[in-house]
C-alpha positions in Angstrom: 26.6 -89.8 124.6 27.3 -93.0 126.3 29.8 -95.5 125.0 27.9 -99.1 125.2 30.5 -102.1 126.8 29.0 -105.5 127.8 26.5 -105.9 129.4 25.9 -107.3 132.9 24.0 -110.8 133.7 23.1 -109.9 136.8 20.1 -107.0 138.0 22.1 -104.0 139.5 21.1 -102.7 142.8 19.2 -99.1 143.1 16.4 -98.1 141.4 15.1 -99.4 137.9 13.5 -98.7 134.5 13.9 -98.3 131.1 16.6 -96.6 128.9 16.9 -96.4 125.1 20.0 -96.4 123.7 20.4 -94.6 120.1 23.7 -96.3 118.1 25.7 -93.4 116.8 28.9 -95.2 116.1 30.3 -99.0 115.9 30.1 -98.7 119.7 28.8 -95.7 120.8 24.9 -95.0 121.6 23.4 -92.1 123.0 21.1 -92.6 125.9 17.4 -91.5 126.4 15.1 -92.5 129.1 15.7 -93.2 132.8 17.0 -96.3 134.8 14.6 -98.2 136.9 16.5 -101.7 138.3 15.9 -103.9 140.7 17.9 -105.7 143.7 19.2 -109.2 142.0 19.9 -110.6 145.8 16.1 -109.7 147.5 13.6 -112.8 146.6 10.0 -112.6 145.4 9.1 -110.7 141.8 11.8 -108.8 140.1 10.5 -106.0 137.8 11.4 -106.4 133.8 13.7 -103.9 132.5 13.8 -103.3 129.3 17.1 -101.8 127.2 16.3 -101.2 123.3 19.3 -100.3 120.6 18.4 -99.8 117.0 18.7 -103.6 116.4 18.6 -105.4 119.5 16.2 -105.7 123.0 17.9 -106.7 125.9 14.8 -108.6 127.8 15.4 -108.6 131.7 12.9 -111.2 133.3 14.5 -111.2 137.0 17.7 -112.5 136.7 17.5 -113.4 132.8 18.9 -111.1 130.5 17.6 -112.6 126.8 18.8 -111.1 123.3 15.5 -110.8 121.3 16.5 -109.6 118.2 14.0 -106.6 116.6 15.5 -105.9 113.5 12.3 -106.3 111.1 14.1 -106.5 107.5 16.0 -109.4 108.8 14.1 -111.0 111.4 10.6 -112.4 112.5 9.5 -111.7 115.2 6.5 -112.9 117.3 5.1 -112.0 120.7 1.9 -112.7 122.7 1.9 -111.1 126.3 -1.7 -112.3 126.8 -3.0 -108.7 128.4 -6.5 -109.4 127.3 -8.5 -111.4 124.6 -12.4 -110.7 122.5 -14.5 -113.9 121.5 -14.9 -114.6 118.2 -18.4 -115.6 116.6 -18.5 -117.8 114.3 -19.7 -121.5 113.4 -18.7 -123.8 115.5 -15.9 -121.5 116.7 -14.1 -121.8 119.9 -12.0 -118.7 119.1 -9.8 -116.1 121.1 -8.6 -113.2 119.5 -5.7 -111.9 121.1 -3.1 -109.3 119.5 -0.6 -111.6 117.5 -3.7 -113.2 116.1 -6.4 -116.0 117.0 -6.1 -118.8 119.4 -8.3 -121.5 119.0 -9.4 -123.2 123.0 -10.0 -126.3 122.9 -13.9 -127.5 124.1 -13.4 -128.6 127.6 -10.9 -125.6 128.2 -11.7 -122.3 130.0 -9.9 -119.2 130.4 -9.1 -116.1 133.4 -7.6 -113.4 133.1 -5.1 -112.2 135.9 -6.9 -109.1 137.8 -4.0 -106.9 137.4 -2.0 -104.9 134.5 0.6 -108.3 134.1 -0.8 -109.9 131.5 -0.7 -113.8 132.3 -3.6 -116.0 131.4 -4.8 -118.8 132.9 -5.6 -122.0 130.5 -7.6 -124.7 132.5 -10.2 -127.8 132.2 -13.7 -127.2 133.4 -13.7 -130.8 134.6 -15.1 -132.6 131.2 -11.6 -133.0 129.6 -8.3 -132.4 128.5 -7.3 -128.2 128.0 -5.6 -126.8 125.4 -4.9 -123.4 123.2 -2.8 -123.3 120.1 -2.5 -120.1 117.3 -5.1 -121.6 114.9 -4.9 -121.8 111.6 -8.5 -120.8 111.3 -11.5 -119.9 113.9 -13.4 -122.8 113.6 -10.7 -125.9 113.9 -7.9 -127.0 116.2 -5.4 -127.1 113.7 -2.3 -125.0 114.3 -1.2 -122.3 112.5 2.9 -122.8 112.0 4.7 -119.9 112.4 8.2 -121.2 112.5 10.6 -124.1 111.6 13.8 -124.7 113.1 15.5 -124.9 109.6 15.2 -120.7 110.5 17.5 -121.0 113.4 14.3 -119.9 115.5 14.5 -119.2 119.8 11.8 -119.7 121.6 10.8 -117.8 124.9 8.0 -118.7 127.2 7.2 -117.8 131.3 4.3 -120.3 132.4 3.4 -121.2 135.7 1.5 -124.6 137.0 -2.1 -124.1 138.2 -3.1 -126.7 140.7 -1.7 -129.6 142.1 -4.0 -132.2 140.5 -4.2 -134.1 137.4 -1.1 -135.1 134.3 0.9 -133.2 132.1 1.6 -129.4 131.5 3.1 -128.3 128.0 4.3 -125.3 126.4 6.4 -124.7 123.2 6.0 -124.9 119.7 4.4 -128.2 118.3 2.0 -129.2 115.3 -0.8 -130.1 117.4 -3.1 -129.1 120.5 -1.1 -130.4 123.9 -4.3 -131.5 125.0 -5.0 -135.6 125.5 -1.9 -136.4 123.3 1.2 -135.2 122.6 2.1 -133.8 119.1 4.2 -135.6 116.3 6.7 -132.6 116.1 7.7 -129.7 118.1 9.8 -128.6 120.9 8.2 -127.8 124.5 8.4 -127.8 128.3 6.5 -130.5 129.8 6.2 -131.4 134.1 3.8 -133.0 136.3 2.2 -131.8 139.2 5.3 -131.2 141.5 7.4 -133.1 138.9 10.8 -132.4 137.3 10.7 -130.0 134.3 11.5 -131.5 130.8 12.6 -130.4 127.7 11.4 -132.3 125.0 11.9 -132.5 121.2 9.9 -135.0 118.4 9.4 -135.1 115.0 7.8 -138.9 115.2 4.7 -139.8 117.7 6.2 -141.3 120.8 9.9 -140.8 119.9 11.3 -137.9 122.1 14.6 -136.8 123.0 14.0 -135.6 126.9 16.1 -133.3 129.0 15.6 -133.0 132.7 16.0 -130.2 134.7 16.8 -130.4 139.0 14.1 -128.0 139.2 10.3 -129.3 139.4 7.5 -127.6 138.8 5.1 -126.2 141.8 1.4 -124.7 142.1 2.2 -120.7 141.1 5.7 -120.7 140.5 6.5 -118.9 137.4 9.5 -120.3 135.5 11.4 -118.5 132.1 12.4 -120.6 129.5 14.1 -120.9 126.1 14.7 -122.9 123.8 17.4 -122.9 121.1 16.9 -125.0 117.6 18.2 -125.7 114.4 18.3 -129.1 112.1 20.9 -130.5 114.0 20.5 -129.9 117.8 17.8 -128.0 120.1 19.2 -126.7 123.8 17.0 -126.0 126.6 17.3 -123.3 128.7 15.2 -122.9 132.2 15.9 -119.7 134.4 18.6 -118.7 132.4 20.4 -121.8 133.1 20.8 -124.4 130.0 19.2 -128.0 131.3 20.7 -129.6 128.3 20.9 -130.5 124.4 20.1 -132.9 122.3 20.8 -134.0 118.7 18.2 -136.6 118.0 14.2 -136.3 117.0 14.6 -132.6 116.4 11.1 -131.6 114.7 11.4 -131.3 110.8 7.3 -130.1 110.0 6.6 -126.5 110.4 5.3 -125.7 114.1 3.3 -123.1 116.2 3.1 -121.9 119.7 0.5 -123.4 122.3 0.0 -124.9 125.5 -2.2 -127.6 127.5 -2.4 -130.4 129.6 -3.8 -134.0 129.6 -6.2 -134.4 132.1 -9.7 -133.7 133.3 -9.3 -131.5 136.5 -11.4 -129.0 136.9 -9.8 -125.4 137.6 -6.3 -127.3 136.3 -3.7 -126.4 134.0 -1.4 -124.1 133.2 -0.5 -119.9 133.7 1.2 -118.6 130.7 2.7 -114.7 130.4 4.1 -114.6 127.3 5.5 -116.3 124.3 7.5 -115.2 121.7 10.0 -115.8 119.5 13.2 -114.6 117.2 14.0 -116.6 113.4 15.8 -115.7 110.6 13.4 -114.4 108.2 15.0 -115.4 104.4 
């Protein structure tokens, strides 16, 4: 048995894994598995550990350690690590199906698949127009499907990356629309340029946002980790573990779903997403 204190916030040295941890007691937990960790202070890649309890997952994305809450009575839970995807036939269908559920692309978008067991999915333009892919609310349209409203307390966690240096804006989050030529009336996302400052941003009226601004910008094949933190009265952005700021205004009242896109025509453009998930209060 192994009596469970608080947690580190930084990756320990020596080698790394996975453990499980079994909660016996108020604070005691026995411990199955093995430890695989990396080195917090080398650069390049650090490998994701990992560390479940009978209520809680400790994520470890490099130097982010994320609660993500699994308790199912209690919580909803939702995660996409984009490993692969199937086509789905129907008419006029522009459909994905992917394990959380179907993605509708939009027409000028096209997709690739990493070549390795990582997961991460590239979402670009073929060169005719504006890329997009949102959880649709049916096969055959670009509406989204909402799975969440900030009135649940949600957090949001996405890892994107930008693909090429060309063209406007990337965006990932949650929204009511596609992220593709305009942006939506409501949601909350990360949003950059090519080479540009990374944004948090929250609506709930076309063209009124409440903007954050990070000191980090955005960069061809850099992978960033972000979250975002919301409720009816403020939303607080957090990029590489480091919170980039709150606000209070324009928070997004409709019910919203998880996507991302871009708004411009380059051809092999857009954006690299690994996953997306998210934690709200299910009653």
């Amino acid at each position: 048995m192994a009596t469970c204190g608080t947690l580190p916030n930084t990756v320990p040295d020596g080698p790394t894994g996975t453990i499980v941890l079994k909660k016996i007691a108020d604070d005691t937990y026995e411990q199955y598995g093995s430890i695989l960790a990396g080195n917090a202070t080398t650069s390049g890649p650090q490998p994701q550990v990992i560390i479940a309890t009978s209520s809680t997952t400790i994520i470890n994305d490099g130097d982010v350690f994320e609660n993500f809450a699994s308790d199912i009575v209690n919580n909803m839970v939702y995660l996409e690590d984009f490993v692969s995807h199937i086509a789905i036939s129907t008419s006029g269908s522009n459909a994905r199906g992917f394990g959380s559920g179907t993605y509708v692309v939009g027409t000028n978008t096209k997709l690739s698949h990493t070549s390795n067991f990582r997961g991460t999915l590239q979402v670009m333009s073929n060169g005719l127009g504006a890329s997009f892919m949102v959880l649709g609310a049916s096969p055959s349209t670009g509406v989204v499907k909402p799975n969440s409203n900030v009135a649940e307390n949600p957090t949001y966690f996405m890892r994107w990356a930008q693909v090429g240096t060309l063209g406007g804006e990337r965006m990932i989050g949650w929204s009511n629309g596609s992220f593709a030529s305009t942006t939506p009336s409501q949601g909350v996302w990360f949003s950059a340029t090519p080479s540009g400052p990374i944004r948090g941003v929250s609506t709930n009226t076309f063209g009124q946002y409440s903007v954050v601004q990070a000191t980090v910008s955005a960069a061809d094949g850099v992978f960033h980790a972000g979250k975002i933190i919301a409720s009816t009265s403020s939303v607080q952005f957090f990029l590489d573990g480091v919170s980039i700021g709150t606000v209070t205004t324009n928070i997004p009242t409709a019910d919203i779903g998880p996507g991302m896109g871009t708004t411009f025509i380059n051809d092999d453009n857009g954006v690299e997403v690994d996953y997306l998930a998210m934690n709200q209060s299910r009653f």
